[in-house]
FIGUMAR-27481 format. One record per residue (C-alpha): residue number from 1; residue in one letter; x, y, z. Coordinates in steps of 0.5 Angstrom, whole numbers. Each point is the difference from the previous one (the first is absolute). Example, Ala and Ser with C-alpha at 12.3 -4.5 7.8 and 13.67 -1.06 7.14 Angstrom:
BEGIN
atom num:1 residuo:A X:25 Y:-9 Z:16
atom num:2 residuo:S X:2 Y:7 Z:-2
This chain:
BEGIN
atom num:1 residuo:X X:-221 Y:-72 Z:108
atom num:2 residuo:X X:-6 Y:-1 Z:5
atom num:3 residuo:X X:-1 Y:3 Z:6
atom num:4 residuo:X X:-1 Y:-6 Z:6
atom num:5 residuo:X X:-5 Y:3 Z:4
atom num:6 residuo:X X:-2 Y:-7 Z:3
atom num:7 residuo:X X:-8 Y:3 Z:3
atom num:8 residuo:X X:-3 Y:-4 Z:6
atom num:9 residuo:X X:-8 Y:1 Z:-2
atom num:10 residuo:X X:-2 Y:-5 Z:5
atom num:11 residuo:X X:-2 Y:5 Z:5
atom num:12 residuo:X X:-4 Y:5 Z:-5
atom num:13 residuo:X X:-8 Y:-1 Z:1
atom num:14 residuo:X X:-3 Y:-2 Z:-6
atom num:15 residuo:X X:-5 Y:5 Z:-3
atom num:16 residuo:X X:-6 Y:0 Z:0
atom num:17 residuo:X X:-4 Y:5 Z:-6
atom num:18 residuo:X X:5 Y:7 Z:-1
atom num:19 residuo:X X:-2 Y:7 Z:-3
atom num:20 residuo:X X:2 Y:-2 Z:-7
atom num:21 residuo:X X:-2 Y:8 Z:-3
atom num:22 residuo:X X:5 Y:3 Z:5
atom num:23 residuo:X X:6 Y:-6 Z:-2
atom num:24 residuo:X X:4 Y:0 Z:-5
atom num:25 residuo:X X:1 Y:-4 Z:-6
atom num:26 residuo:X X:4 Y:-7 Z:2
atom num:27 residuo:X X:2 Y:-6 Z:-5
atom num:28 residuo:X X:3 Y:-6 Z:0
atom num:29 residuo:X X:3 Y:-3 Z:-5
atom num:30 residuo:X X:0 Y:-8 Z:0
atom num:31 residuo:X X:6 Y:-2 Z:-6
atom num:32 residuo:X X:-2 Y:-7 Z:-3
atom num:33 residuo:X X:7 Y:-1 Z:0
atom num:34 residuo:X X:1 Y:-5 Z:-6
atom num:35 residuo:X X:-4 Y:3 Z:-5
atom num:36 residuo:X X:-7 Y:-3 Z:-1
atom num:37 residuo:X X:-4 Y:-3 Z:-6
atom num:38 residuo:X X:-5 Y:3 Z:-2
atom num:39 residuo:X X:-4 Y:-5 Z:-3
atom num:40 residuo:X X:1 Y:-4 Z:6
atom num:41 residuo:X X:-3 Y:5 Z:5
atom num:42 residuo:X X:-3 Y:7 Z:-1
atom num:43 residuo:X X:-1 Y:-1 Z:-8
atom num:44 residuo:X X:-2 Y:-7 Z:-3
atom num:45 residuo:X X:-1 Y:-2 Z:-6
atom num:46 residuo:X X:-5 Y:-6 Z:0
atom num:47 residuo:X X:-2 Y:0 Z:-8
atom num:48 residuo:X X:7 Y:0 Z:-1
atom num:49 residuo:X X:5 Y:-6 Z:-3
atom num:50 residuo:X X:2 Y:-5 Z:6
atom num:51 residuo:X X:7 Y:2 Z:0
atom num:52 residuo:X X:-2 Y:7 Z:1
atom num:53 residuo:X X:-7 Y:0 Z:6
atom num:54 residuo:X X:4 Y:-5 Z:4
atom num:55 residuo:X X:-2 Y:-5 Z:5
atom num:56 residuo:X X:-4 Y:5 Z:4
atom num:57 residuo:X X:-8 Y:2 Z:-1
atom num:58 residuo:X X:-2 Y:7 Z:1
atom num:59 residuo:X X:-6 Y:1 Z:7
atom num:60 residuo:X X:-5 Y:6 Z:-1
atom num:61 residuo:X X:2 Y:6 Z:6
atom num:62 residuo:X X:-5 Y:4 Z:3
atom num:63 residuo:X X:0 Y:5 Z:-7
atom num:64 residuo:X X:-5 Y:-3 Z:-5
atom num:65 residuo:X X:6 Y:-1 Z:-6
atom num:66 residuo:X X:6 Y:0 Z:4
atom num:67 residuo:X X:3 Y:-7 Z:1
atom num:68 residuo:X X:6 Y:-2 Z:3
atom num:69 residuo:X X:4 Y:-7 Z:0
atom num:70 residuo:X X:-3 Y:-5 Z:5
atom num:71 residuo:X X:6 Y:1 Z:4
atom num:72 residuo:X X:-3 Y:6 Z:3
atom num:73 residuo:X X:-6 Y:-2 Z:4
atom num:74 residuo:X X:0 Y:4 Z:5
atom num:75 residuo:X X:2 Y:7 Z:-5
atom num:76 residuo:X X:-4 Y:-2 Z:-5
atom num:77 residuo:X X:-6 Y:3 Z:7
atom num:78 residuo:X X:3 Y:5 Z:0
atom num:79 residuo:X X:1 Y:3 Z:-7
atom num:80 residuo:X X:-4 Y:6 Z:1
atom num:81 residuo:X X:6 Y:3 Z:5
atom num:82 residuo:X X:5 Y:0 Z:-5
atom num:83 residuo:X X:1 Y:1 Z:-8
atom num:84 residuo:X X:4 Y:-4 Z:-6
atom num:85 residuo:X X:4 Y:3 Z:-4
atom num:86 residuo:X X:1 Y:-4 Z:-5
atom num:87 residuo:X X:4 Y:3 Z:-5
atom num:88 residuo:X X:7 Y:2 Z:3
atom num:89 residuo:X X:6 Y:-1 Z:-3
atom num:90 residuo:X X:6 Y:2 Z:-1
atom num:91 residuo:X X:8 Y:2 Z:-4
atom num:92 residuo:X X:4 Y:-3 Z:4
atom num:93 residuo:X X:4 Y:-6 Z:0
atom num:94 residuo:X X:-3 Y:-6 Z:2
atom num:95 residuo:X X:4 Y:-1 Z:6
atom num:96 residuo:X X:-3 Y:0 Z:8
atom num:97 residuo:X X:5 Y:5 Z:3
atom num:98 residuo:X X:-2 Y:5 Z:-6
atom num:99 residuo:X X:-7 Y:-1 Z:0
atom num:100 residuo:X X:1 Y:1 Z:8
atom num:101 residuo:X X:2 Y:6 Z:-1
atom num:102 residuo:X X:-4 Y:3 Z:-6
atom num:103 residuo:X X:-7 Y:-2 Z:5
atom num:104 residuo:X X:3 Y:4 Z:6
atom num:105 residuo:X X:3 Y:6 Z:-3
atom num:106 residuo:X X:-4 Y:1 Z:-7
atom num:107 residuo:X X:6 Y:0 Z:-3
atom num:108 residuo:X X:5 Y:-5 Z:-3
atom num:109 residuo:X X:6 Y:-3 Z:3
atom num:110 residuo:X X:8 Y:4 Z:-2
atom num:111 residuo:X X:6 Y:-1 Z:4
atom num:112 residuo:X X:2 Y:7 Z:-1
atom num:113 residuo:X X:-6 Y:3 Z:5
atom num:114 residuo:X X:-4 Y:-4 Z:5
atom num:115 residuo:X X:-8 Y:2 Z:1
atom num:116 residuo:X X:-3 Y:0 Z:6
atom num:117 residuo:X X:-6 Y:-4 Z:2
atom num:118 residuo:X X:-8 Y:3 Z:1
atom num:119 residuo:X X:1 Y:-1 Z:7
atom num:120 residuo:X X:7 Y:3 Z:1
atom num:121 residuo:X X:-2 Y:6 Z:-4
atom num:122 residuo:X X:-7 Y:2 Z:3
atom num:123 residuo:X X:5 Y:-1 Z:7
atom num:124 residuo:X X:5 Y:5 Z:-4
atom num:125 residuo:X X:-6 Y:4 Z:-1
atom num:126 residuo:X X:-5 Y:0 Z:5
atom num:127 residuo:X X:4 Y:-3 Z:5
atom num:128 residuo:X X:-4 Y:-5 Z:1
atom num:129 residuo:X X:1 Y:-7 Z:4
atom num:130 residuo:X X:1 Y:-7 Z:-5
atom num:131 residuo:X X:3 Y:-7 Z:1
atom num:132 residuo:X X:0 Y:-5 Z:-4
atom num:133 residuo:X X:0 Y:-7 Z:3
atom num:134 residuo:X X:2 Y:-4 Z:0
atom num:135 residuo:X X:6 Y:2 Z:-3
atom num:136 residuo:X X:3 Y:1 Z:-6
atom num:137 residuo:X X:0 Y:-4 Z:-7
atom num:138 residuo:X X:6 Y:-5 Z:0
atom num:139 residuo:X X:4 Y:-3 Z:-7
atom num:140 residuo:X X:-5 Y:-1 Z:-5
atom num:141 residuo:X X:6 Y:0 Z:-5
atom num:142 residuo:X X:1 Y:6 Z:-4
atom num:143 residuo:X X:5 Y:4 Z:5
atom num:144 residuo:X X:-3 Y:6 Z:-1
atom num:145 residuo:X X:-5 Y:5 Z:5
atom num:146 residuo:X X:-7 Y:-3 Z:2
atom num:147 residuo:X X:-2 Y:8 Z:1
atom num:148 residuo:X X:-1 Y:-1 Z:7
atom num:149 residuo:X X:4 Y:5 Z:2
atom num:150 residuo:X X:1 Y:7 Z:2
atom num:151 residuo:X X:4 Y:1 Z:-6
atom num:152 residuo:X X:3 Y:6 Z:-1
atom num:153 residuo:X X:-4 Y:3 Z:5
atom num:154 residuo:X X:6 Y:-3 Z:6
atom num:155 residuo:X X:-1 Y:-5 Z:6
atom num:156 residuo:X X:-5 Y:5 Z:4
atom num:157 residuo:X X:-6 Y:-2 Z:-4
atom num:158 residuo:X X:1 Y:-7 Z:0
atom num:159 residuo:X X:-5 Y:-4 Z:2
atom num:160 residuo:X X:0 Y:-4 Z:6
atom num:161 residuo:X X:-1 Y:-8 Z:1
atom num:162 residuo:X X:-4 Y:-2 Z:5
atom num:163 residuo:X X:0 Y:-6 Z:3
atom num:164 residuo:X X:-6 Y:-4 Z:-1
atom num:165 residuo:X X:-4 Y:-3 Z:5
atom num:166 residuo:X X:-6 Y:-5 Z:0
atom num:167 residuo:X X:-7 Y:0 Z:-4
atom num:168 residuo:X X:-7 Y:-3 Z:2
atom num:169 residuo:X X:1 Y:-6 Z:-4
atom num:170 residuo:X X:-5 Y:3 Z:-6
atom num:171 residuo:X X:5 Y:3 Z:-3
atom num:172 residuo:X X:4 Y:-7 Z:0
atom num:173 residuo:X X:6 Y:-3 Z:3
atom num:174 residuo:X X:5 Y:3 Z:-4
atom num:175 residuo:X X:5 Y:6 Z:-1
atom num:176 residuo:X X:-5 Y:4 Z:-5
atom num:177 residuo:X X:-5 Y:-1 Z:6
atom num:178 residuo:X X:3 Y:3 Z:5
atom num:179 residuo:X X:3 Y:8 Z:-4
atom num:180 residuo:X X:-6 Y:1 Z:-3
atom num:181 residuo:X X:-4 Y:0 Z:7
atom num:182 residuo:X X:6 Y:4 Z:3
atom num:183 residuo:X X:-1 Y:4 Z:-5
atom num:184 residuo:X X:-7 Y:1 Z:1
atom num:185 residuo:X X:3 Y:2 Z:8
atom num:186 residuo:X X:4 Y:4 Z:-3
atom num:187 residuo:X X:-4 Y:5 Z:-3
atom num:188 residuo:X X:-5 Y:0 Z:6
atom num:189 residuo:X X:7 Y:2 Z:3
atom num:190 residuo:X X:1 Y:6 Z:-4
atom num:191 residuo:X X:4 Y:-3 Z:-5
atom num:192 residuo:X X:-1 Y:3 Z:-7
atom num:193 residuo:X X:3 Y:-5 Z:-5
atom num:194 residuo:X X:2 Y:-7 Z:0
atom num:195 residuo:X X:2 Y:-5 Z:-4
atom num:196 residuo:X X:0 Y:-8 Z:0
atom num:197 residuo:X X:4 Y:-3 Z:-4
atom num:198 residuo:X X:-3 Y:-7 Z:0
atom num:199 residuo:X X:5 Y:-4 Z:-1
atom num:200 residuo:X X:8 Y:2 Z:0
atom num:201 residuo:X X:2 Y:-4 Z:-6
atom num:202 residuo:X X:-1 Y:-4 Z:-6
atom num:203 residuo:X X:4 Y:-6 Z:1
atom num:204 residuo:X X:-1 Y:-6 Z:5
atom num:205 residuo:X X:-6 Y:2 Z:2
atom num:206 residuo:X X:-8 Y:0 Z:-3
atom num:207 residuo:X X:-2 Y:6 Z:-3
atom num:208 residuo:X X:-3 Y:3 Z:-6
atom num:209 residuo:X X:6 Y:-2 Z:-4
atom num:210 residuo:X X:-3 Y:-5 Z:-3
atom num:211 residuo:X X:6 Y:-2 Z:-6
atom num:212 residuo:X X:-2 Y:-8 Z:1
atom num:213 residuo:X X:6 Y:-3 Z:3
atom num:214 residuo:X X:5 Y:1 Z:5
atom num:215 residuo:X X:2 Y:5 Z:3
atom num:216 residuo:X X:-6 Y:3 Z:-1
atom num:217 residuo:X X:-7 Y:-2 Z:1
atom num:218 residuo:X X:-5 Y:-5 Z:-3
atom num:219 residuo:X X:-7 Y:3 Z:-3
atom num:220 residuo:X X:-4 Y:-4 Z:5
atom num:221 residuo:X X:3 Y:4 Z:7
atom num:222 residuo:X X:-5 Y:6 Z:-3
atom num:223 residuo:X X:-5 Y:-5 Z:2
atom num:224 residuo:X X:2 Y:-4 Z:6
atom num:225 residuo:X X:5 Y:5 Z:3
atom num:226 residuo:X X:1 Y:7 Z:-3
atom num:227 residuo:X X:-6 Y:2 Z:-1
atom num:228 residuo:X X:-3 Y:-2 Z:6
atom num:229 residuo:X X:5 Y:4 Z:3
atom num:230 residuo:X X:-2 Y:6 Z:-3
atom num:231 residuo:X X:-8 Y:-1 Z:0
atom num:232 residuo:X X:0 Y:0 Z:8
atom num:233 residuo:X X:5 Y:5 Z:2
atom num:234 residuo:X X:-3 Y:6 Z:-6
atom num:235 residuo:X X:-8 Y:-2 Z:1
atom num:236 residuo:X X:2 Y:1 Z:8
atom num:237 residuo:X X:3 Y:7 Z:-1
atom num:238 residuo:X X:-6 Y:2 Z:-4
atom num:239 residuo:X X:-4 Y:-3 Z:5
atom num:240 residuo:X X:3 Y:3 Z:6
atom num:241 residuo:X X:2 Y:6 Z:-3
atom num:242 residuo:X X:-7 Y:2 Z:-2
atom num:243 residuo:X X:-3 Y:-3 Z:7
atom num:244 residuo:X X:5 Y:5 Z:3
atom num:245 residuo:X X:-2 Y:7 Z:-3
atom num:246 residuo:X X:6 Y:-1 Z:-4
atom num:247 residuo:X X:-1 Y:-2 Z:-7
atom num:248 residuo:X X:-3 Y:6 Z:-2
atom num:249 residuo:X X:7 Y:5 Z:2
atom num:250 residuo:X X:4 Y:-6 Z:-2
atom num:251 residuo:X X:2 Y:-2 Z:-8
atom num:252 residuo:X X:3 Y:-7 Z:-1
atom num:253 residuo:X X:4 Y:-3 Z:-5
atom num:254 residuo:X X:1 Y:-6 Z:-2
atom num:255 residuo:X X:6 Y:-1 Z:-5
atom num:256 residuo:X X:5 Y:-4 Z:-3
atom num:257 residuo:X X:5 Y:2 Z:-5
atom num:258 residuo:X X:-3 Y:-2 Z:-7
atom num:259 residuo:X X:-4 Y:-7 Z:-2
atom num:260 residuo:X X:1 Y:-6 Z:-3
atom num:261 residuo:X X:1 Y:-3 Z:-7
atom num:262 residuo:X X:-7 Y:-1 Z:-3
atom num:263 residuo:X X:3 Y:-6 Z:-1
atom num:264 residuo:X X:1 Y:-6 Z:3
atom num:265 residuo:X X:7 Y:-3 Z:0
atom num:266 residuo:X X:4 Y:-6 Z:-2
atom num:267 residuo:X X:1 Y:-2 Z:8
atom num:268 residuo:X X:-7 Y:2 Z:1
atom num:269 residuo:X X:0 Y:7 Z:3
atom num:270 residuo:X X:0 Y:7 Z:-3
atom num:271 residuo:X X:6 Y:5 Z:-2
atom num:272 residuo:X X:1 Y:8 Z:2
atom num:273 residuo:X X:-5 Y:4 Z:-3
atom num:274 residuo:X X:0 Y:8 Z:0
atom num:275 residuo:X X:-5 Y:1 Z:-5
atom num:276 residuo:X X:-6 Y:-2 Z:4
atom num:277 residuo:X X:-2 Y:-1 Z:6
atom num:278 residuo:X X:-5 Y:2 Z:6
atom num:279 residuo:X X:0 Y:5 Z:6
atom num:280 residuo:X X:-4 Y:0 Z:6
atom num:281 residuo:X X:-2 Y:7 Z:2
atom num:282 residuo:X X:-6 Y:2 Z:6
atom num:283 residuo:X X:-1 Y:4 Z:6
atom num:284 residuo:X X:1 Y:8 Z:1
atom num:285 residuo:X X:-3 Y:3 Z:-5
atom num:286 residuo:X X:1 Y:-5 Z:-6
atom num:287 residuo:X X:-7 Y:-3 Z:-3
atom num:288 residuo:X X:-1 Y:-7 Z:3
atom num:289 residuo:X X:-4 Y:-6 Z:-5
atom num:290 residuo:X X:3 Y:3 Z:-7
atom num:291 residuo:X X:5 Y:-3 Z:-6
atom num:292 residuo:X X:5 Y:5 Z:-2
atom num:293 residuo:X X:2 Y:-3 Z:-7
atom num:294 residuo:X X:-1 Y:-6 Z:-3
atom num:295 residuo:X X:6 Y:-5 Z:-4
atom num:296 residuo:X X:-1 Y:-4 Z:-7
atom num:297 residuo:X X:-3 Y:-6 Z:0
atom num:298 residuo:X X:6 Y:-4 Z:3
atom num:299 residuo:X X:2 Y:6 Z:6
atom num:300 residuo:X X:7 Y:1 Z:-5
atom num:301 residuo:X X:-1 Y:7 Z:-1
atom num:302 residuo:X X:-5 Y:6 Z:2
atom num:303 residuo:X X:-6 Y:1 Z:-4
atom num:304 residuo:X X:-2 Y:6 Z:2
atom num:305 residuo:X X:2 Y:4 Z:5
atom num:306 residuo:X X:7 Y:-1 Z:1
atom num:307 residuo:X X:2 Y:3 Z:6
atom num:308 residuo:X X:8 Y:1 Z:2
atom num:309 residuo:X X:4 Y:0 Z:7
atom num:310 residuo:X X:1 Y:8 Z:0
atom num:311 residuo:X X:-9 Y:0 Z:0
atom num:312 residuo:X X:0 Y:-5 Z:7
atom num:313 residuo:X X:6 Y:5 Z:3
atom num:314 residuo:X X:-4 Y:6 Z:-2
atom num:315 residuo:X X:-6 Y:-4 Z:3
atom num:316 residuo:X X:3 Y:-2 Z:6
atom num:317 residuo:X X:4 Y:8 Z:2
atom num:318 residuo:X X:-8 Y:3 Z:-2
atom num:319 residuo:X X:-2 Y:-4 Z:5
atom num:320 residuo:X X:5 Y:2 Z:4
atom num:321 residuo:X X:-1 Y:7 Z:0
atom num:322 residuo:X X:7 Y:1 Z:-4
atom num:323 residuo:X X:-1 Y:4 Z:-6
atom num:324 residuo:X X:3 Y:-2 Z:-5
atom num:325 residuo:X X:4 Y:6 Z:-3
atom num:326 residuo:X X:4 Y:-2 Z:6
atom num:327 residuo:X X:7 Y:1 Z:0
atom num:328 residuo:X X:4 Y:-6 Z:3
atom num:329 residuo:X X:6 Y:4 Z:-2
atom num:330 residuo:X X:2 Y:5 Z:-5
atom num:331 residuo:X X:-4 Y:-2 Z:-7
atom num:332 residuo:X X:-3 Y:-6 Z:2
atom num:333 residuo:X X:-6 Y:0 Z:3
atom num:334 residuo:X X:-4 Y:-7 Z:3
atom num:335 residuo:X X:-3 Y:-2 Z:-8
atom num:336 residuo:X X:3 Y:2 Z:-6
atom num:337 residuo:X X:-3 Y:7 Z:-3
atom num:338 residuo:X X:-7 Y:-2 Z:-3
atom num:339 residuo:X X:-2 Y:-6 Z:4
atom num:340 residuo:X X:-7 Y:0 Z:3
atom num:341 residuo:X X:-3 Y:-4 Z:5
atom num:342 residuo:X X:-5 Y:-6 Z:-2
atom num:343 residuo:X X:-6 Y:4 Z:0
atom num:344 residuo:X X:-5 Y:-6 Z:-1
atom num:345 residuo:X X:1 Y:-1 Z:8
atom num:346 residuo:X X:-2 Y:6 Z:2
atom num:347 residuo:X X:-8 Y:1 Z:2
């Protein structure tokens, strides 16, 4: 399903400022594989009952009136490259292969027809360069399409895998680290999408899948492991993108595949949860230091502003440049008939 095109960057110069106006629009993608909390990280609740804030408090960012959990130190400088978007949701079911798919394809998950990826269809489209490192994702228990693919577009737009080299020690000494500087060397290389998958499974492993209790992960590693992992390797890809020229022609996501319960659970952790959770979205043309949407007083449900899946796939393929009545093939386009991009993150 993947095409391993392992690349040797190690020879490639590292570029200095570049002509961003005559670039074309990148993106990274960076799937926070497991599902976030939302009150745990970018949407917390400190007013709100102490089974529902959490051991967390929230720190000021850079924006006056945004404040993110004190796990980020490094991202809560750097809060004006990046918007939140604090009222997605979505219908489908609350089961990680199926959220996967639904955040990389737009489109919810069904055994009958295998969706493309963003990345898979800007190469169908434009003939683009993309990759994904530093692979795919794994089992994560569900047994149906992580949306990774190419889908029905065929193996020719698959993305490549590439094979991770080392980082400078600010983006730590992990797996995370060492794709999201690659994908920084990626896309000065010419590479138009790339997607980092941050870990490849949700068992045995610490991830944002916080239930509690083994196999799975205890609240407490969003401060101690998790959280720092992700703190460093995004604040340094802001960084080094911007340094570089970079930020300004290069959109990049962060997402996972839905939320967590409001709630904490009997093990002390928190459950699947579709109806409410937070996106990152910044550089390109999208806005930098706004909230898009709020959520009720315990982040359960939108309380303004809800914003769906197919929104983030129109945002994404405007930026792009992929229109979005687009066919893909015969009556289906890149979004459904009606969908718009989410017009708060552009100036």
């Amino acid at each position: 399903m993947l095409r391993h095109d392992f690349l040797r960057l190690g020879a490639l110069p590292l570029l200095g400022a570049v002509d961003t106006k005559a670039a074309e629009a990148n993106c990274i993608l960076l799937m926070m594989v497991g599902g976030p909390s939302q009150v745990d990280t970018f949407d917390m609740k400190p007013d709100a009952p102490s089974d529902v804030r959490g051991p967390f408090r929230p720190i000021r960012t850079n924006v006056p009136g945004i404040e993110i959990s004190e796990i980020f130190p490094r991202i809560a400088r750097l809060a004006d490259k990046f918007s939140l978007i604090r009222s997605m949701y979505h219908t489908g079911p609350a089961v990680h292969d199926a959220g996967h798919h639904l955040m990389q394809t737009g489109r919810l998950t069904s055994y009958d027809v295998a969706h493309p990826s963003f990345g898979c269809v800007v190469s169908h489209r434009q003939g683009a360069r993309h990759a994904m490192l530093p692979g795919p994702i794994g089992a994560t228990g569900g047994n149906m399409p992580h949306g990774d693919g190419p889908g029905f577009l065929g193996e020719r737009f698959a993305p490549s895998v590439i094979d991770c080299e080392q980082a400078p020690a600010r983006y730590g000494e992990n797996r995370f680290g060492r794709s999201c500087f690659q994908a920084l060397r990626l896309v000065e290389s010419g590479v138009r999408f790339v997607t980092v998958n941050m870990f490849e499974t949700v068992f045995d492993e610490l991830t944002w899948d916080i239930h509690g209790a083994k196999p799975f992960t205890p609240i407490s590693a969003y401060r101690d492991v998790v959280g720092p992992m992700f703190d460093m390797a995004y604040s340094s890809l802001l960084e080094d993108l911007s340094r570089r020229g970079l930020l300004s022609n290069t959109m990049v996501i962060a997402m996972g595949e839905f939320g967590r319960t409001p709630r904490i659970n009997a093990t002390g952790g928190r459950d699947h949860w579709t109806q409410c959770y937070t996106v990152l979205a910044g550089g390109g043309p999208l806005k930098g230091g706004i909230v898009v949407g709020s959520s009720d007083a315990i982040g359960g449900e939108p309380k303004d502003r809800p914003v769906h899946p197919g929104e983030l796939a129109a945002t994404i393929y405007k930026v792009m440049g992929i229109p979005l009545g687009t066919e893909l093939r015969p009556g289906l386009a890149v979004v459904d008939p009606g969908v718009e991009p989410i017009s708060e993150l552009f100036a």
